[in-house]
C-alpha positions in Angstrom: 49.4 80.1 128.8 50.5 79.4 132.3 48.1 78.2 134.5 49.4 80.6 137.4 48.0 83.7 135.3 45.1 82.1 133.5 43.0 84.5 135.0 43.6 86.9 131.9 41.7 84.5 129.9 38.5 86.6 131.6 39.9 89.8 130.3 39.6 91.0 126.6 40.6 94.2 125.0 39.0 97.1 125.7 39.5 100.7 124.4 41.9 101.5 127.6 44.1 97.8 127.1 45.4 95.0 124.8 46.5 91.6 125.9 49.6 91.0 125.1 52.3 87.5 125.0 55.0 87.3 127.2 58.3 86.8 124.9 61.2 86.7 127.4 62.2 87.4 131.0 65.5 87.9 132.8 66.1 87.6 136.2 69.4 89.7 137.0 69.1 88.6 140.5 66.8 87.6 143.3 64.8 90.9 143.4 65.3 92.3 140.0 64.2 91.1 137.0 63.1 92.6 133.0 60.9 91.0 130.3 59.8 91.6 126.9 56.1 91.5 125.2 54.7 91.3 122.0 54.0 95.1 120.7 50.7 95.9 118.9 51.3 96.9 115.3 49.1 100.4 116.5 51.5 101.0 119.6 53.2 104.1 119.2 55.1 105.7 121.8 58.2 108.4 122.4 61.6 107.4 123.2 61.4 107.8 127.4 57.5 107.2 128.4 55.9 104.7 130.4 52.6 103.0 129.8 50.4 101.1 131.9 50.7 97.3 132.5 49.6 94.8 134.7 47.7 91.4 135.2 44.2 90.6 136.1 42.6 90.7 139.7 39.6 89.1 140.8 38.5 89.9 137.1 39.7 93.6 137.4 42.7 94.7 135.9 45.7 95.7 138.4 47.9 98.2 136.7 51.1 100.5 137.4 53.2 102.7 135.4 56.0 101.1 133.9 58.7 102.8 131.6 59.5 101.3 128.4 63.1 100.2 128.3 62.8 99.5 124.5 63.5 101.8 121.4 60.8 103.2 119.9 61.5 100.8 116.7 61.9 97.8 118.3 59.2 94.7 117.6 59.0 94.2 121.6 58.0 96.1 124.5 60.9 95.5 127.0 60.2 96.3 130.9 62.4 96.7 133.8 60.9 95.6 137.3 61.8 94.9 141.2 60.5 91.9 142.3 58.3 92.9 146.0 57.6 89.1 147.7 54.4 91.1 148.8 53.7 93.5 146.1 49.9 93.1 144.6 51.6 93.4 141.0 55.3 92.2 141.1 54.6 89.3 143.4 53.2 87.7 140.6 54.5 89.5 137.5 57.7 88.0 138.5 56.9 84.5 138.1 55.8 85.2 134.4 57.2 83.0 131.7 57.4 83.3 128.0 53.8 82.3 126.8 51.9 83.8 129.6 49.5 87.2 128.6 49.9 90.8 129.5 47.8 93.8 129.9 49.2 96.5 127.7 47.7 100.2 127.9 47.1 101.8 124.7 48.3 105.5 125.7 51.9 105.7 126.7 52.7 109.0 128.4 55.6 110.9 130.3 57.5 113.7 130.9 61.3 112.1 130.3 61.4 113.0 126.4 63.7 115.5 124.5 60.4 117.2 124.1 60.3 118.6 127.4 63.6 119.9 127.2 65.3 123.3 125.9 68.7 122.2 123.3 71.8 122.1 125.1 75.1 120.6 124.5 75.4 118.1 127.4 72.1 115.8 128.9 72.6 114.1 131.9 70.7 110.9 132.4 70.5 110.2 136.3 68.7 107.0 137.3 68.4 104.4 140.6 67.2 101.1 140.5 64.7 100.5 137.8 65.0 104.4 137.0 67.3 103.3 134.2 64.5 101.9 132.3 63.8 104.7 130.1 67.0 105.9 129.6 67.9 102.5 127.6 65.2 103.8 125.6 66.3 107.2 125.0 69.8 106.0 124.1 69.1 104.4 121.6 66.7 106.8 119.5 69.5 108.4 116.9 67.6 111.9 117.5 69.4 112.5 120.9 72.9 112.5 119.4 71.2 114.8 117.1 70.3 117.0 120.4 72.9 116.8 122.3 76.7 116.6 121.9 77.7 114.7 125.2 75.1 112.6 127.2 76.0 110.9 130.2 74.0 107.4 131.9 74.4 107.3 135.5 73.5 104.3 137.2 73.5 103.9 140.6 72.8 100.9 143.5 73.7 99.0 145.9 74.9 96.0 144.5 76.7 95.4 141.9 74.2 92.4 140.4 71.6 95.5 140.2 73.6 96.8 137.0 71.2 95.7 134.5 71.9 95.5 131.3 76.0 96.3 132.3 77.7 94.7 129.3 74.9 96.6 126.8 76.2 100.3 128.5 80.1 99.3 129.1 80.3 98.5 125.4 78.9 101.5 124.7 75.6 100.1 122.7 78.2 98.3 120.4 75.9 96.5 117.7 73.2 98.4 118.0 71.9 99.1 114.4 71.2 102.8 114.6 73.2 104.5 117.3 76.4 102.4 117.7 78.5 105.0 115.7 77.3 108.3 118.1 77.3 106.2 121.2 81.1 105.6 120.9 81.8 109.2 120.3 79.1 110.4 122.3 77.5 108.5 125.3 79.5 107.9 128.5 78.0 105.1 131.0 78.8 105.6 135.1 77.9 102.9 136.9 78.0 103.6 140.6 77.5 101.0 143.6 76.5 102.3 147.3 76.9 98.9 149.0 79.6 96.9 148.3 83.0 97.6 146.3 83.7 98.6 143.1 85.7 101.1 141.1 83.0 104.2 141.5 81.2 104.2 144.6 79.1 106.8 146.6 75.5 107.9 145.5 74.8 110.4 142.8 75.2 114.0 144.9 78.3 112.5 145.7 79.5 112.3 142.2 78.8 115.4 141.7 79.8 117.4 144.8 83.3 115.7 143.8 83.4 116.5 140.2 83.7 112.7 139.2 80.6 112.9 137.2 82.0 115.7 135.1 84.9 113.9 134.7 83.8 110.9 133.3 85.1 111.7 130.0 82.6 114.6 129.0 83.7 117.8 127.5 82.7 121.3 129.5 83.1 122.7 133.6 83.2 120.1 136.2 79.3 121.9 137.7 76.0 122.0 136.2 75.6 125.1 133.7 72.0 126.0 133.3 73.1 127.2 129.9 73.9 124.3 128.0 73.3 121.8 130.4 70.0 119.5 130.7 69.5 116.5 132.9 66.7 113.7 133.5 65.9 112.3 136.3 64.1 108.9 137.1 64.2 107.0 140.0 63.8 107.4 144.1 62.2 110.3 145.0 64.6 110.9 147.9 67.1 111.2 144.8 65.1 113.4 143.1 64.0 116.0 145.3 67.6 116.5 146.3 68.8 116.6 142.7 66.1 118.9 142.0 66.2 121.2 145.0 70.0 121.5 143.9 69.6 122.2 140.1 66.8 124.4 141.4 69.5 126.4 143.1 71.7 126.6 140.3 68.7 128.5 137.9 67.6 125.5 136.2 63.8 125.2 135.3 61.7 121.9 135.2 60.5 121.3 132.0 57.6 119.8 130.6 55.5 118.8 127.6 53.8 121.9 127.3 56.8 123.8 128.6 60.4 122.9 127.9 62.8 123.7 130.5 66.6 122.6 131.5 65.6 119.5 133.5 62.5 116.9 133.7 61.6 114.3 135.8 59.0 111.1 136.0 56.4 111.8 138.7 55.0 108.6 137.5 58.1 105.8 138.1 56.9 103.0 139.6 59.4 100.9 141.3 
């Protein structure tokens, strides 16, 4: 264990957390980075939720919500995080190195599951940032191409080094054990980039006030139809106020666990 985090040695499971083992970390660039943990054989969670996470503090733990980037088969947990020079949490949790321990909640939770929403043909995954997290979980669960005929990933930043996990989406999830079949026939990936060049630009409401997200090789009208459309949203709240103020507009209803509805977003993202 790395002597920079040896304060979890103080900390042992409890009913609320599990300490877990740091197996790999990936820094995409200098203020974004993603990791992997060991997963407790108990840990069961659904394709799009976010548990709680975190490292000690003065012998307290310091936890935030982070969404689950892995499938819900996978051996590891994988995470996707900015790195804040003077963040409580990410100043530190992005100097981890494989070896080092992890607090793990034991309840994942969250509202971005096919749970929460009504069928439809086409699902709309609209992310910013680390917003994606969850989506690269949802992708890869083989009961959304069961859901949904057409699913579009929208990416957007301002940089092109923020694409995480590009080559995995461009190929389409080529590989991938269970999905790679329905993703080539089924998922489209639009990366777009608000900063700097590159072949789509412009933030999300631009995409769609343009039509180029309905273009992107998906079947159906260049709008939002509230009647077999469905969309998630994870990622500034800036973007998701305005994206749900517009779907609002249009007649969609926020879903939710108790309540399905034609669109869902996470209250909880952190980051």
């Amino acid at each position: 264990m790395s002597n920079r985090l040896s304060a979890t040695a103080s900390l042992a499971p409890s009913s609320a957390l599990t300490i877990e083992h740091v197996r790999g970390v990936r820094h995409w660039n200098d203020h974004l980075f993603s990791f992997t943990i060991t997963r407790p054989p108990s840990f069961r969670f659904r394709s799009g939720e976010f548990v709680m996470i975190g490292l000690p503090d003065e012998g307290r733990p310091l936890l935030r919500a982070y969404s689950i980037a892995s499938p819900d088969y996978a051996d590891e947990l994988e995470f996707l995080s900015i790195k804040v020079p003077d963040g409580k949490l990410t100043s530190r949790l992005q100097t981890i190195v494989p070896g080092d321990e992890i607090l793990l909640g034991r309840k994942p939770t969250g509202t971005l599951v096919t749970d929460a929403l009504k069928p439809g043909q086409r699902l709309f995954l609209l992310s910013t940032g680390t917003g994606l997290a969850p989506f690269l979980s949802l992708i890869r669960d083989p009961d959304i191409y069961e859901r949904f005929g057409a699913i579009v990933l929208v990416h957007s930043v301002r940089h092109v080094s923020d694409l995480a996990f590009r080559p995995l989406l461009e190929a389409q999830l080529a590989g991938d054990p269970l999905v790679q079949d329905q993703a080539l026939l089924q998922l489209t990936y639009v990366p777009t980039v608000t900063r700097e060049p590159f072949h789509t630009t412009g933030r999300i409401d631009g995409l769609i006030d343009s039509g180029a997200l309905f273009r992107a090789g998906l079947m159906g009208p260049e709008r939002f139809d509230p009647e077999q459309d469905r969309v998630m949203m994870c990622g500034s709240m800036d973007m998701i106020r305005s994206l749900s103020a517009r779907l609002d507009a249009l007649g969609f209803e926020e879903g939710s666990n108790a309540k399905p509805g034609d669109y869902v977003i996470e209250r909880a993202f952190a980051g």
